[in-house]
C-alpha positions as CSV (number, residue, x, y, z in Angstrom):
1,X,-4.8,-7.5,-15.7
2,X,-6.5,-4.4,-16.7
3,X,-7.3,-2.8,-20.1
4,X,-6.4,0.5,-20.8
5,X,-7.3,3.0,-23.5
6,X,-4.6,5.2,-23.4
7,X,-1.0,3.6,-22.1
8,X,0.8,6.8,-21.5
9,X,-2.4,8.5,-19.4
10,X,-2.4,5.2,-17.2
11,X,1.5,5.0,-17.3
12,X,0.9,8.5,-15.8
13,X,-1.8,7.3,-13.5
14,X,-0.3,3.9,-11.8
15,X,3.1,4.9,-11.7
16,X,3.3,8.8,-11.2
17,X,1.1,9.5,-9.1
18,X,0.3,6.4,-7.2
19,X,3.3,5.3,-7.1
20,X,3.7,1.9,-8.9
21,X,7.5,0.8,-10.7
22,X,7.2,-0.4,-14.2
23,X,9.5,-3.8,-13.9
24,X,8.3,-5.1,-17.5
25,X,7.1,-4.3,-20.4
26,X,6.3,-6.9,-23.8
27,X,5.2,-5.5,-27.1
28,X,3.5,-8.3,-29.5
29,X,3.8,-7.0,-33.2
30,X,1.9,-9.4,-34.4
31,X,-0.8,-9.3,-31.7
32,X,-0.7,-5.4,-31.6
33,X,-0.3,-5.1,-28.0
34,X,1.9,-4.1,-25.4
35,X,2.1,-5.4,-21.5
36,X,3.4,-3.4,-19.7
37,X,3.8,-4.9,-15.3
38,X,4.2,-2.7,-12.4
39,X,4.8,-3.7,-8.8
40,X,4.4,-2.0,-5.5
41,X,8.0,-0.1,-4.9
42,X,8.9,-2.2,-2.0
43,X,8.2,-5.5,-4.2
44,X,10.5,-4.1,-7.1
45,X,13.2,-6.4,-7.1
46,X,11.2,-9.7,-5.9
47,X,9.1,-8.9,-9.2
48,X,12.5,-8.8,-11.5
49,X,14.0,-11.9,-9.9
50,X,10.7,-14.4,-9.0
51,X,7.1,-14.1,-8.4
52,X,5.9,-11.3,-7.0
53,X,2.4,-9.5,-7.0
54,X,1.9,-7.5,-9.8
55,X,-0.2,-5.6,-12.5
56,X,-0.7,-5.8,-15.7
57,X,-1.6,-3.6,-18.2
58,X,-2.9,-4.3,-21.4
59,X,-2.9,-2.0,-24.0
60,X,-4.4,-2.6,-27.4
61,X,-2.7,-0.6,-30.3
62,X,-6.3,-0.2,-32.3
63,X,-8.9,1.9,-30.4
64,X,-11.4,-0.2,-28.1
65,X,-13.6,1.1,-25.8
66,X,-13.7,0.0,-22.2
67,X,-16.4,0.7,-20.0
68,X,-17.3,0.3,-16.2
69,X,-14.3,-0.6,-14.8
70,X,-15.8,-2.6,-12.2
71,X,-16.6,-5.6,-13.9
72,X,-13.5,-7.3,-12.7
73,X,-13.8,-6.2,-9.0
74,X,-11.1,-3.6,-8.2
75,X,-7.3,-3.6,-7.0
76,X,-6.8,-2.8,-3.3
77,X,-3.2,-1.5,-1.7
78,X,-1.9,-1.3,1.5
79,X,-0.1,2.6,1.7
80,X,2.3,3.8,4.1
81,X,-0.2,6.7,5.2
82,X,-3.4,6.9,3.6
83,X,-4.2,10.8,4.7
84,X,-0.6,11.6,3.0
85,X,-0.9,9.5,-0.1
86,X,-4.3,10.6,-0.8
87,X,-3.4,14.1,-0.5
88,X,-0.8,14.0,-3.4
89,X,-3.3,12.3,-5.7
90,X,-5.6,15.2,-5.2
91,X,-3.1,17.7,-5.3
92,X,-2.1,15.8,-9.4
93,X,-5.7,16.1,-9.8
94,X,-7.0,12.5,-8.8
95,X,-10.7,12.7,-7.5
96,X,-10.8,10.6,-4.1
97,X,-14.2,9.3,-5.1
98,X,-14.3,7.8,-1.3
99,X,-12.3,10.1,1.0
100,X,-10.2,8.1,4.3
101,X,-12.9,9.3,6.7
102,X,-11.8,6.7,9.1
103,X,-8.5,6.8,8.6
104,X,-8.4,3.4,6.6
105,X,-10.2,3.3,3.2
106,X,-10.4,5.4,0.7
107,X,-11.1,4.4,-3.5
108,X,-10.0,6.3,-6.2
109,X,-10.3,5.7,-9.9
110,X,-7.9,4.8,-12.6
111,X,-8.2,7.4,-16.3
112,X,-10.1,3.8,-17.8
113,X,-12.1,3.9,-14.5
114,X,-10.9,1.5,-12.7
115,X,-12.1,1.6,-9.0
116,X,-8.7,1.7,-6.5
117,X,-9.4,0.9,-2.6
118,X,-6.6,2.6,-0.7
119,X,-6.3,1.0,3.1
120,X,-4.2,2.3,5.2
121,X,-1.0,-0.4,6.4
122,X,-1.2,-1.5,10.7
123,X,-4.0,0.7,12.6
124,X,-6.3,3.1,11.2
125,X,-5.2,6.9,11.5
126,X,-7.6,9.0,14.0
127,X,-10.2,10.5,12.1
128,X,-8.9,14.1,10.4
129,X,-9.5,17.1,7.9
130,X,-10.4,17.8,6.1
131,X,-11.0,13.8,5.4
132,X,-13.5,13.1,8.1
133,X,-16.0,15.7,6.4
134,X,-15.4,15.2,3.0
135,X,-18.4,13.5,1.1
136,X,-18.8,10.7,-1.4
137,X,-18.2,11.7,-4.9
138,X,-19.5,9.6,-7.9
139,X,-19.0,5.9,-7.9
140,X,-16.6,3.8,-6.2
Protein backbone atom coordinates (compact mmCIF):
# COMPACT_ATOMS: atom_id res chain seq x y z
CA UNK A 1 0.00 0.00 0.00
CA UNK A 2 1.16 3.47 -0.67
CA UNK A 3 -0.22 6.86 0.34
CA UNK A 4 -0.71 9.38 -2.08
CA UNK A 5 -1.35 13.16 -1.98
CA UNK A 6 -2.80 13.72 -5.04
CA UNK A 7 -4.86 10.60 -6.69
CA UNK A 8 -5.15 11.89 -10.15
CA UNK A 9 -1.13 12.96 -10.37
CA UNK A 10 -0.32 9.28 -9.17
CA UNK A 11 -3.33 7.83 -11.32
CA UNK A 12 -1.21 9.66 -14.00
CA UNK A 13 2.04 8.31 -12.64
CA UNK A 14 1.41 4.37 -12.08
CA UNK A 15 -0.81 3.88 -14.72
CA UNK A 16 0.13 6.27 -17.69
CA UNK A 17 3.28 6.32 -17.84
CA UNK A 18 4.50 3.25 -16.22
CA UNK A 19 2.08 1.35 -17.27
CA UNK A 20 -0.02 -0.20 -14.45
CA UNK A 21 -4.15 -1.28 -15.09
CA UNK A 22 -6.44 0.10 -12.51
CA UNK A 23 -8.53 -3.39 -11.70
CA UNK A 24 -10.31 -1.69 -8.48
CA UNK A 25 -11.20 0.99 -6.93
CA UNK A 26 -13.34 1.36 -3.24
CA UNK A 27 -14.49 4.77 -1.97
CA UNK A 28 -15.29 4.80 1.95
CA UNK A 29 -17.65 7.82 2.69
CA UNK A 30 -17.55 7.42 5.90
CA UNK A 31 -13.79 6.87 6.18
CA UNK A 32 -13.08 9.56 3.49
CA UNK A 33 -10.91 7.53 1.42
CA UNK A 34 -10.66 5.89 -1.76
CA UNK A 35 -8.43 2.63 -2.83
CA UNK A 36 -7.83 2.52 -5.73
CA UNK A 37 -5.54 -1.35 -7.01
CA UNK A 38 -3.52 -1.65 -10.03
CA UNK A 39 -1.75 -4.63 -11.40
CA UNK A 40 1.02 -5.29 -13.83
CA UNK A 41 -0.90 -5.53 -17.49
CA UNK A 42 -0.02 -9.10 -17.91
CA UNK A 43 -1.62 -9.96 -14.34
CA UNK A 44 -4.90 -7.99 -15.31
CA UNK A 45 -7.37 -10.58 -15.34
CA UNK A 46 -5.67 -13.00 -12.51
CA UNK A 47 -6.17 -9.66 -10.28
CA UNK A 48 -10.14 -9.47 -11.29
CA UNK A 49 -10.73 -13.17 -10.83
CA UNK A 50 -8.27 -14.35 -7.65
CA UNK A 51 -5.14 -13.24 -6.06
CA UNK A 52 -2.85 -11.65 -7.81
CA UNK A 53 0.09 -9.09 -7.00
CA UNK A 54 -1.03 -5.83 -6.74
CA UNK A 55 -0.86 -2.12 -5.48
CA UNK A 56 -2.67 -0.20 -3.59
CA UNK A 57 -3.29 3.22 -3.39
CA UNK A 58 -4.55 5.04 -0.65
CA UNK A 59 -5.83 8.28 -1.02
CA UNK A 60 -7.07 10.40 1.94
CA UNK A 61 -9.84 12.96 0.91
CA UNK A 62 -8.44 15.71 3.74
CA UNK A 63 -4.96 16.99 2.95
CA UNK A 64 -1.99 14.94 4.74
CA UNK A 65 1.38 15.38 4.08
CA UNK A 66 3.63 12.48 3.23
CA UNK A 67 7.18 12.54 3.34
CA UNK A 68 10.30 10.34 2.36
CA UNK A 69 8.81 7.78 0.52
CA UNK A 70 11.24 5.24 1.56
CA UNK A 71 10.11 4.42 4.83
CA UNK A 72 8.28 1.38 3.59
CA UNK A 73 11.26 0.12 1.27
CA UNK A 74 10.30 0.56 -2.38
CA UNK A 75 8.22 -1.46 -5.19
CA UNK A 76 10.41 -3.27 -7.70
CA UNK A 77 9.13 -4.58 -11.41
CA UNK A 78 10.32 -6.71 -13.80
CA UNK A 79 9.92 -4.66 -17.52
CA UNK A 80 9.98 -6.07 -20.89
CA UNK A 81 13.00 -3.79 -21.85
CA UNK A 82 14.34 -1.56 -19.31
CA UNK A 83 16.41 0.95 -21.95
CA UNK A 84 12.82 1.25 -23.83
CA UNK A 85 10.65 1.69 -20.86
CA UNK A 86 12.85 4.07 -19.28
CA UNK A 87 13.04 6.10 -22.21
CA UNK A 88 9.23 6.84 -22.35
CA UNK A 89 9.19 7.82 -18.69
CA UNK A 90 11.76 10.42 -19.52
CA UNK A 91 10.40 11.46 -22.56
CA UNK A 92 6.58 12.21 -19.97
CA UNK A 93 8.96 13.91 -17.84
CA UNK A 94 9.90 11.16 -15.23
CA UNK A 95 13.52 11.81 -13.76
CA UNK A 96 15.42 8.30 -13.93
CA UNK A 97 16.99 9.10 -10.55
CA UNK A 98 19.27 5.80 -11.33
CA UNK A 99 19.74 5.38 -15.07
CA UNK A 100 20.01 1.24 -16.53
CA UNK A 101 23.83 1.67 -16.81
CA UNK A 102 24.05 -2.05 -16.86
CA UNK A 103 21.29 -2.87 -18.58
CA UNK A 104 19.35 -4.10 -15.48
CA UNK A 105 18.41 -1.57 -12.72
CA UNK A 106 17.28 1.53 -12.84
CA UNK A 107 14.82 3.55 -9.87
CA UNK A 108 12.65 6.14 -10.58
CA UNK A 109 10.34 8.03 -8.22
CA UNK A 110 6.60 8.14 -7.75
CA UNK A 111 4.84 12.37 -7.65
CA UNK A 112 4.58 11.34 -3.47
CA UNK A 113 8.25 10.09 -3.85
CA UNK A 114 8.09 6.84 -3.78
CA UNK A 115 11.43 5.09 -4.88
CA UNK A 116 10.63 2.54 -8.06
CA UNK A 117 13.49 -0.14 -8.96
CA UNK A 118 13.04 -1.06 -12.63
CA UNK A 119 15.00 -4.46 -13.50
CA UNK A 120 15.15 -5.60 -16.56
CA UNK A 121 13.09 -9.30 -17.22
CA UNK A 122 15.75 -12.61 -18.34
CA UNK A 123 19.51 -11.20 -19.01
CA UNK A 124 20.72 -7.79 -18.61
CA UNK A 125 20.86 -5.65 -21.96
CA UNK A 126 24.66 -4.73 -23.08
CA UNK A 127 25.57 -1.67 -21.72
CA UNK A 128 24.14 1.51 -24.02
CA UNK A 129 23.59 5.39 -24.50
CA UNK A 130 23.13 7.28 -23.59
CA UNK A 131 22.46 5.02 -20.30
CA UNK A 132 25.81 3.79 -19.63
CA UNK A 133 27.03 7.54 -19.11
CA UNK A 134 24.33 8.97 -17.55
CA UNK A 135 24.91 9.94 -13.72
CA UNK A 136 22.98 9.55 -10.50
CA UNK A 137 20.48 12.17 -9.87
CA UNK A 138 19.04 12.87 -6.33
CA UNK A 139 18.02 10.03 -4.13
CA UNK A 140 17.00 6.68 -4.98
Amino acid sequence: MVRVSDLEASLAFYCGKLGLVEVNRYDNDKGRFTLVFLAAPEDEERARKDSAPLVELTYNWDPETYSGGRNFGHLAYRVDDIYTLCQRLMDAGVTINRPPRDGHMAFIRSPDGVSIELLQKGERLAPAEPWASMENIGEW
